[in-house]
C-alpha positions in Angstrom: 67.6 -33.7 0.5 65.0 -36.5 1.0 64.7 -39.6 -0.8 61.4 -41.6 -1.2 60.8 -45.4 -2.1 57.4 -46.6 -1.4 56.5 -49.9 -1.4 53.2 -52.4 -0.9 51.7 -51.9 -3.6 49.4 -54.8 -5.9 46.2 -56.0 -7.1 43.2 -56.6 -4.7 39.4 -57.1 -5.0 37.5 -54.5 -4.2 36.5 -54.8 -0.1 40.1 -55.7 0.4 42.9 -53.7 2.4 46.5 -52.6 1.6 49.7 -50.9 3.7 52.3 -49.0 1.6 54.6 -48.0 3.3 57.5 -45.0 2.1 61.2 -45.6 3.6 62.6 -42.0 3.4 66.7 -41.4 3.5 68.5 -38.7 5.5 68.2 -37.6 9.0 65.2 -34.7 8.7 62.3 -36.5 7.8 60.5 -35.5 11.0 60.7 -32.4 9.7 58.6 -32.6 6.6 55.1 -32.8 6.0 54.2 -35.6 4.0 51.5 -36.8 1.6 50.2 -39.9 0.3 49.1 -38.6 -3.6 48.0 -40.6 -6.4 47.0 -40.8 -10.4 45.0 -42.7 -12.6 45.4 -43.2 -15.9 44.5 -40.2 -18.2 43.7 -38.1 -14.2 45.7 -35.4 -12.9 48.0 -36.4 -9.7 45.7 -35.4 -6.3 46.2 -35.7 -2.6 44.5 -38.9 -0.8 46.2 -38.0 2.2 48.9 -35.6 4.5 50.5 -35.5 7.9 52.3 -33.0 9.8 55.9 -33.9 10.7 55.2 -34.6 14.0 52.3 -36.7 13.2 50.2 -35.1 15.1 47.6 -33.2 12.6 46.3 -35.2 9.6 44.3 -34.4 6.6 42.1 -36.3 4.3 40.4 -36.0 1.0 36.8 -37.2 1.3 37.3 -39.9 -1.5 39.4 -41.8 1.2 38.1 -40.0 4.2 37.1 -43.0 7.1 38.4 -45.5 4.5 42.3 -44.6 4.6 44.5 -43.7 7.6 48.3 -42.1 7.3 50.7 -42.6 9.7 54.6 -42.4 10.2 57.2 -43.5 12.3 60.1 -41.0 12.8 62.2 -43.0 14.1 62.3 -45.4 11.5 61.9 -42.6 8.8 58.7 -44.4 7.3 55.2 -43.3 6.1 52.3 -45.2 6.0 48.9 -45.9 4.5 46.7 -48.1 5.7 43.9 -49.1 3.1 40.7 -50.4 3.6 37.5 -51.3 2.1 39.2 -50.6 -1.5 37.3 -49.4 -4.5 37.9 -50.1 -8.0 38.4 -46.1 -8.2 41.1 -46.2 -5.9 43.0 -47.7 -8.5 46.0 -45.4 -9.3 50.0 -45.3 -9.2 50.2 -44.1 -5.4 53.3 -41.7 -4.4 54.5 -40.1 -0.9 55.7 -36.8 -1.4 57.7 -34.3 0.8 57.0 -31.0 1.6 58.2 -27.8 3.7 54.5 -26.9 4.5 51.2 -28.7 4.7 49.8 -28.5 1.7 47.3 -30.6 -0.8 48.7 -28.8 -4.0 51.4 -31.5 -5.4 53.4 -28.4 -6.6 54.5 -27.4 -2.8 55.9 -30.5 -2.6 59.6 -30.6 -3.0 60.9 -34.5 -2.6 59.0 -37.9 -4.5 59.1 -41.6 -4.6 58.6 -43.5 -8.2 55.5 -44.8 -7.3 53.6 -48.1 -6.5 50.7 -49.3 -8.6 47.4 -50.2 -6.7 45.3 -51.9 -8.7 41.3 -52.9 -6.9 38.8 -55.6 -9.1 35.6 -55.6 -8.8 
């Protein structure tokens, strides 16, 4: 069992950057896949972002492609997202996700944080 709490989220004007960041629980985290998803109001959840356990393979949407960079850190059992260059329709509740297999369907994933509100003005 994982468990997720993400973190660095807030209001910024468009242009501007953000980190979250998602502190995971229990010794197997290099072993998931994990994604960087996110909703906005009245939107289905959708994938902004995935990494292979190892870190070594990463995937991104092309709404946040050259934009947003994922990242983790086994060995503190942390995942990343690095911002940049926000856009007002970036605004959503972000949330990092586990999963057994990469995947951009949010149904293959097994484990989820609460969530963290980014919120871009224009």
């Amino acid at each position: 069992q994982v468990q997720l709490v993400e973190s660095g989220g807030g209001v910024m004007q468009a242009g501007g950057s953000l980190r979250l960041s998602c502190a995971a629980s229990g010794r197997t985290f290099g072993s998931y896949n994990m994604g960087w998803f996110r909703q906005a109001p009245g939107k289905n959840r959708e994938l902004a972002a995935r990494i292979s356990g190892s870190g070594s393979s990463e995937f991104y949407t092309d709404a946040v492609k050259g934009r947003f960079t994922i990242s983790r850190d086994n060995a503190k059992n942390t995942l990343y997202l690095q911002m940049n260059s926000l856009k007002p329709e970036d605004t959503a509740v972000y949330y990092c996700a586990a999963s057994s297999e990469p995947a951009n369907n949010p149904n293959a994933y097994d484990y989820w944080g609460q969530g963290t509100q980014v919120t871009v003005s224009s």
